[in-house]
N, C-alpha and C positions, 0 to 999 in steps of 0.2 A: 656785359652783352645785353643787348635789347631783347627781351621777352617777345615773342609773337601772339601778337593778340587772334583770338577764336568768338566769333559770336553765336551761341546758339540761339537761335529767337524762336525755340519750340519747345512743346515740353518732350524732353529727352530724358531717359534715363540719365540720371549724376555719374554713371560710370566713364562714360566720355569726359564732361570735365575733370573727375579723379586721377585720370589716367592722362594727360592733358599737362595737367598743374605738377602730378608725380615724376612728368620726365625731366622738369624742369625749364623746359623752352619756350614754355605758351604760358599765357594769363589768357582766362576765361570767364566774358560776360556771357550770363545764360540769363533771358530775360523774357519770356511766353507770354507776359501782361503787354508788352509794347511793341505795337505795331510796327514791321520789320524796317519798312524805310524809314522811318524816325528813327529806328533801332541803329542804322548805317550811318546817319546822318551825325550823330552823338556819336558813332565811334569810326571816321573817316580812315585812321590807321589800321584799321581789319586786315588780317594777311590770311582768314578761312573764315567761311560760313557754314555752318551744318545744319542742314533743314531735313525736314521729312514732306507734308506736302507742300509748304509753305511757296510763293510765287516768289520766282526770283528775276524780275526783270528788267531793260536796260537801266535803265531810269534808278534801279537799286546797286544795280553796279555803276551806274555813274559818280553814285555816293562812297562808292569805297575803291578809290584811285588807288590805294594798295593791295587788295585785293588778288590773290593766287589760286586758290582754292574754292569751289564751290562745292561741299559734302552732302547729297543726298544718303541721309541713311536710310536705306531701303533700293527697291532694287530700279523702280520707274524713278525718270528723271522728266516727263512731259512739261512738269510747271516748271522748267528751267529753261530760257533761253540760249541753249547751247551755242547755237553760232555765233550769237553777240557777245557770250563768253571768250569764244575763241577767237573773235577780231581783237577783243581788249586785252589778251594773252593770259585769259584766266580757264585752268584747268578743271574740267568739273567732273565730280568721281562717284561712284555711287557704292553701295554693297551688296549684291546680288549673292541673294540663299541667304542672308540673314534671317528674312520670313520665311522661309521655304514650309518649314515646320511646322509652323503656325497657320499655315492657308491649307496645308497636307492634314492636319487636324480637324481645320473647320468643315472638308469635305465629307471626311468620316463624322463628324457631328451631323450636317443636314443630315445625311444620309440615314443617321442612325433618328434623328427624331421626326423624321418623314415617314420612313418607314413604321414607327411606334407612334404617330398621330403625335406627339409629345404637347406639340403648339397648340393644338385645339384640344387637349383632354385636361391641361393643367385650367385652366379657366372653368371649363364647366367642371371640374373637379371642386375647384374653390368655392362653387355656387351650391355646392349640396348634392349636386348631379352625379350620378352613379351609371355610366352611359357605356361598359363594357363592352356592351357587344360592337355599340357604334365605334367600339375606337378598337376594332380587331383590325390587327395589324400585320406584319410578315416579316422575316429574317431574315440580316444582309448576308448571313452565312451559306456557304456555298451559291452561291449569286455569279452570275458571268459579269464583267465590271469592264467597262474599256474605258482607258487612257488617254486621250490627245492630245501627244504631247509631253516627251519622255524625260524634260532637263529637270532642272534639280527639284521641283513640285514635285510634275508626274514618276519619279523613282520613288520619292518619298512616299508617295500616295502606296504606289505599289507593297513597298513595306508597309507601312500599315495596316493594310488589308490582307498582309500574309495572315495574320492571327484570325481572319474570318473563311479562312479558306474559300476564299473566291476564284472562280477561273477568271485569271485577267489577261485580258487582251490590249493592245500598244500600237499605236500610230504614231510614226515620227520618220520624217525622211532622212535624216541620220543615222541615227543609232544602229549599231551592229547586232546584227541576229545574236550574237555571243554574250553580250551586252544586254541585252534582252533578255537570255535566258537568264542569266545574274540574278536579276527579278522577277524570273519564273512568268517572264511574258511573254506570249503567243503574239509574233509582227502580224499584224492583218493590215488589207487596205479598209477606208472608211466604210465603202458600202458594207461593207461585210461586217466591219466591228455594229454599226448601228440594227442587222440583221439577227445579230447573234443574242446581242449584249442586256440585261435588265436593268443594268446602272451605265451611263456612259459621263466621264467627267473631262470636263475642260482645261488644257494648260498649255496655251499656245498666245505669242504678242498679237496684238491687232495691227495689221497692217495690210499695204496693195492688195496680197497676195491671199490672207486670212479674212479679211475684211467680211462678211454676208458666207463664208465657209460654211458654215451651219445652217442646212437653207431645207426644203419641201423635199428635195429628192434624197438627202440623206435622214430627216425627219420621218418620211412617210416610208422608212422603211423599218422603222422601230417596232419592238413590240407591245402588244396592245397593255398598257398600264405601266411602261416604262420607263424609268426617270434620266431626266437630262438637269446636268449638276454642271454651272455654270460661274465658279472664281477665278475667273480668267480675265476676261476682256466683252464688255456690251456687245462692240460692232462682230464679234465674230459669229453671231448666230443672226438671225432673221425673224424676227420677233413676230413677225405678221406670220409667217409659217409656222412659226411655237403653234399663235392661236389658230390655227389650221387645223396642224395635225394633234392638237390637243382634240382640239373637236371631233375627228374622226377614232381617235385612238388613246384618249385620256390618259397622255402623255405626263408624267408628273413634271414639274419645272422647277428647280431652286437655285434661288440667285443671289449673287453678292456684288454685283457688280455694274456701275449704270453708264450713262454719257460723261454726266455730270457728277462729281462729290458734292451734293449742296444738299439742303432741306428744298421741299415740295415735291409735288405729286410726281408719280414715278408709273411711265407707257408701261412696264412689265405687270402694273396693279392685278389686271384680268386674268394672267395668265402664271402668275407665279404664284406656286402652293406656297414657297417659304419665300421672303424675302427679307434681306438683312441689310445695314447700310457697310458695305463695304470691311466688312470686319475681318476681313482674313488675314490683317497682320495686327492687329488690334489683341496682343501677349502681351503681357509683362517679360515674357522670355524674349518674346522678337524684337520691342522694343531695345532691350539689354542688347540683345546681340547685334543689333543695327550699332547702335552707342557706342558699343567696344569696338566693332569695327572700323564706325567712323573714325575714331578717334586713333587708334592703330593707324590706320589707313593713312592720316595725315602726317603723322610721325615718319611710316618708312618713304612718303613720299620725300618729304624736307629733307630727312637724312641719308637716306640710300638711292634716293634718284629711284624708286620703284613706280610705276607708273600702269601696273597692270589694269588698273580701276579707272583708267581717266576714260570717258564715254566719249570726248569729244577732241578724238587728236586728229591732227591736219597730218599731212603725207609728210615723211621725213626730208629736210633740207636737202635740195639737187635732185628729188626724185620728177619725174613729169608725171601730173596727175592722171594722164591718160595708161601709163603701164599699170595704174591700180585697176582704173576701168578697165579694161584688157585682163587683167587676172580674174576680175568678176564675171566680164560678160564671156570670157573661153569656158570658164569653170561651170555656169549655168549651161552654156550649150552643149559640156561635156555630161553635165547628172541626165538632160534628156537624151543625148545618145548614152550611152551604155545602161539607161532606164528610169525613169522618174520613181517608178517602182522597188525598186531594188536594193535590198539593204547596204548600205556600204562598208565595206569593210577596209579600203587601204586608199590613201591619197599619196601621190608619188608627183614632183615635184623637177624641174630641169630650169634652170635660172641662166639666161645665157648675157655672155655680154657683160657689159657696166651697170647690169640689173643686178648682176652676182651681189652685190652687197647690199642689194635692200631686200634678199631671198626672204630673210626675217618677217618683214614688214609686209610684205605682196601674199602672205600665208594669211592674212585678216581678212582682207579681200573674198581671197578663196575661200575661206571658211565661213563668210558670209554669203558667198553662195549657194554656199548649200546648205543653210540650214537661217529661216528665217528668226531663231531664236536666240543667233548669238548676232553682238551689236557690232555692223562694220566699224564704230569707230573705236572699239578696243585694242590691245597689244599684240605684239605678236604671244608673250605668255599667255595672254589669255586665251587666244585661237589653238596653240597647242595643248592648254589644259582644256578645253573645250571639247576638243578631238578624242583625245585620251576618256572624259569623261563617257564619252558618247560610243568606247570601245571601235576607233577607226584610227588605223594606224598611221603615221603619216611620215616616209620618206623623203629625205631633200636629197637627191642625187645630184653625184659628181658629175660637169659638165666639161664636154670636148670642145674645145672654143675653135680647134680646127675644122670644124664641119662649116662653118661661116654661116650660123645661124645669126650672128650680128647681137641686138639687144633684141630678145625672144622670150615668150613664154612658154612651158610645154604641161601640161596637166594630162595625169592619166587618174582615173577613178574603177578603183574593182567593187564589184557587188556581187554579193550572193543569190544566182538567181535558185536554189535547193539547195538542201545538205550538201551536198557533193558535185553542186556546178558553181562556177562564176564564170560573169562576164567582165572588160572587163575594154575604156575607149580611150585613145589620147588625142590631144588636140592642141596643133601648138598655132601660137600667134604672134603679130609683132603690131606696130605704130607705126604706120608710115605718112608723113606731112600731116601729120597731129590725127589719124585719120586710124582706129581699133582695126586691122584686119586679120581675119581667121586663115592661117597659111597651109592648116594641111588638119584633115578629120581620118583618123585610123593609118589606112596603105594610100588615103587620096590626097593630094598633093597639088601646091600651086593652085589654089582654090581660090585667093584673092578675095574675102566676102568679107562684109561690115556686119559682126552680130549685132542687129538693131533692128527695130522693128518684127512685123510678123513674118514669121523664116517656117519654111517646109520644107519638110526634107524628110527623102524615100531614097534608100540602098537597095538596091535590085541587081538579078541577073541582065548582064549586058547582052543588049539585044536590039533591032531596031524598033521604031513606031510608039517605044513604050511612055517620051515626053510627050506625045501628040495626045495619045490615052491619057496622062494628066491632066494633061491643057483642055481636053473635053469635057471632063470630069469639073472641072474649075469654071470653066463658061457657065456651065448646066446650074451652080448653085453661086452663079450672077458674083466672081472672084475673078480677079482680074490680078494678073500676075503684071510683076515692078520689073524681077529682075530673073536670072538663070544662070545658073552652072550646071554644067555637066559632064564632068570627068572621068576618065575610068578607072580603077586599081592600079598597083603595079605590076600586077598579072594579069590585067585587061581582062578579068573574069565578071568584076561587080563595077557597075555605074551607081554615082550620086547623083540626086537632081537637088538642087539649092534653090529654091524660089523664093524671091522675096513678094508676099502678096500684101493686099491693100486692105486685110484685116482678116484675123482670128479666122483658119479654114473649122468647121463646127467637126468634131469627136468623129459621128456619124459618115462625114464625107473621107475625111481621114483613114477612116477604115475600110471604108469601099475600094476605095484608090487601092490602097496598100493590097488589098485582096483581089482585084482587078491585073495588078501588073505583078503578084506576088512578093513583097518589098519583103526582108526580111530586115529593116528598120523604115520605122513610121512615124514623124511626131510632126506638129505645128505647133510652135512658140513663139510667145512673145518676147524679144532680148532685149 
């Protein structure tokens, strides 16, 4: 039998080729002196690549026509070409929480040498300098500490800092209040954690939704000499506001993290007490544990058809891409009815139809809806260990196909609004002429509405005059309504208004409204 060749063109821990060559199946060039597409080029029979940052693109898979596998070991995948991947039918897989450990380290490191001057007192220590007073310092013990950002970093973080007895507090719109306490974490919302908190640390992806998250209005509400601990992602803070509220509030900053991985000068220079290049998976342990895993990872792939790890899988054969959209955009419009706020605790599931067999598969979807830290394009294992880890339970109920719901989705989401309340919304949907529509919110029904674009929507006591009092409200702050629903309960007790407007109605107006006509639900999203 023909060996499957492996190219590693980084320097990797040797446990992955050990482990590789031990199974017997694979032969392994590891080769970090030569430049990766030369590297392809010399070995066009490649059947897996294992890279850490290294750039994988078309032009590199051009070079290796046999090519299956593309192994990030580590947990970003950004220098990979995913789609191009996935036109040429190559799988790309990565190891998420292999560095967990090692980044959950480095944050107690800054921490620990920001707080003890470390950086500035070993230098003038080496010069003869004897400068104790200047380098008085302060305890991260008993410290309030917040989290953003509960996956597998932010837990670890938590543990860690059990041994400093820290009061920590947790931001994550997942995660189960129960789940939370696990870790002896306090769920706050942000305003509140950055109110409270002396250390606040980062562990969230950068994307649409996180992008500039870190910005003046939760900055300036920190306390005066408070440190903002930043191994996460550049774009999710607002670096102009760092130096803001640095300056009103001598805000400490430590960073590990930029636009770029490259040498030259670096915008955080002014504003970062500690600055490090990217070092927070930079172990000898994380390394090893990326390796072993890659190297695993590609084994149970070839031989068990395991696929939990592939980052960039396309909809399963005969599904129509539009029931995934439909699982996503119902499941967003379900977390902001029953609350954006609200921890969650139980996902509950109704798969109607010829969808019944891709119930599996339409759980990734959902589970990327609510929570922008797990990646839509993983398995459905992964979505269910995702869930589990995050302490929210998740039902797939048996479905009556007599009701003639046709091909259907129905999501319900409970949350914890106290100890002893939940709330608690479902929302079901279908495709009709390629076209996502929302068919029924709660008791309201036959709704007919495209979650798309900017949607508002107020639940109120049924009564007349109360759309007019919208629609004035909406002229007043220059918003100009697209579209309208307006339905009643089953018990004609409670009316929806569904508005589609022509952009983002602002916090402030939303809440007027809702207190104007009494709404006992209030949101405007974007779907």
């Amino acid at each position: 039998m023909t060996k499957k060749k492996v190219l590693i063109p980084t320097k990797l821990d040797k446990v992955a080729r050990d482990i590789l060559e031990k199974n017997g199946n694979y032969t392994v060039v590891q080769e970090d002196k030569t430049e990766l597409l030369a590297l392809a080029k010399q070995h066009p029979d490649a059947h897996a690549v294992i890279v850490r940052s290294e750039k994988v693109t078309a032009e590199i898979m051009d070079a290796l026509p046999s090519l299956k596998i593309i192994m990030r070991a580590g947990s970003g995948y950004n220098t990979i070409d995913t789609k191009g991947a996935r036109k040429r039918g190559i799988d790309v897989m990565n190891t998420p929480g292999a560095n967990a450990n090692a980044v959950a380290e480095e944050v107690i490191a800054l921490m620990l040498a920001d707080a003890r001057h470390l950086v500035e007192a070993d230098p003038s220590c080496r010069k003869g300098e004897w400068e104790k007073s200047k380098f008085m310092g302060r305890e991260v013990t008993g410290k309030t500490v917040g989290i953003v950002g509960l996956g597998y970093i932010g837990q670890l973080v938590a543990r860690r800092l059990g041994g400093f007895e820290c009061k920590l507090l947790g931001f994550d719109p997942v995660i189960s209040p129960e789940k939370a306490r696990h870790f002896g974490i306090e769920l706050v919302d942000l305003p509140t954690m950055f109110e409270r908190c002396d250390y606040v640390t980062l562990h969230i992806p950068e994307n649409s939704e996180t992008k500039g998250l870190i910005n003046y209005g939760l900055l300036s509400k920190m306390k005066q000499g408070a440190t903002l601990v930043n191994c996460a992602r550049a774009g999710v803070v607002v670096e102009a506001d760092i130096r803001k509220a640095k300056a009103e509030k001598a805000i400490r900053y430590l960073n590990d993290v930029y636009p770029k991985d490259e040498p030259g000068p670096k915008t955080v220079l002014d504003i970062a007490d500690i600055m490090v290049p990217h070092l927070g998976a930079s172990t000898k342990e994380a390394n090893s544990n990326a390796a072993k895993r890659a190297a695993e990872e590609i084994i149970e792939f070839d031989e068990k058809g395991i696929t939990s790890y592939v980052v960039n899988r396309d909809i399963p054969e005969g599904l129509d891409r539009a029931y995934g959209e439909l699982a996503y955009g119902l499941t967003k419009l379900c977390r902001q009815v029953v609350g954006k706020d609200l921890k969650l605790k139980r996902i509950e599931t109704s798969i109607y139809g010829e969808l019944g067999k891709y119930s599996s598969w339409l759980l990734v979807p959902i589970t990327a809806a609510l929570s922008e830290e797990f990646d839509r394009a993983s398995d459905p294992k992964a979505a269910v260990k995702f869930l589990s880890d995050m302490g929210v339970e998740y039902v797939k109920r048996e479905t009556d196909e007599g009701k003639g719901y046709g091909n259907s989705i129905t999501v319900d989401l409970t949350g914890s609004v106290d100890a002893g309340t939940q709330k608690s919304a479902s929302i079901r949907g279908t495709v009709a002429e390629g076209t996502i529509m929302i068919s029924r919110i709660n008791d309201f029904n036959k709704l007919y509405f495209e979650p798309k674009g900017c949607t508002l929507i107020f639940v109120f006591k049924d009564r007349p005059g109360v759309i007019g009092r919208i629609g004035a409200a909406l002229e007043k702050a220059s918003i100009n309504i697209d579209d309208v629903r307006n339905p009643h309960d089953s018990k004609g007790e409670l009316s929806i208004a569904i508005l589609k407007v022509n952009k983002l109605v602002p916090e402030d107006v939303v809440k007027a409204i809702a207190k104007d006509i009494e709404a006992v639900t209030a949101f405007c999203a974007e779907l």
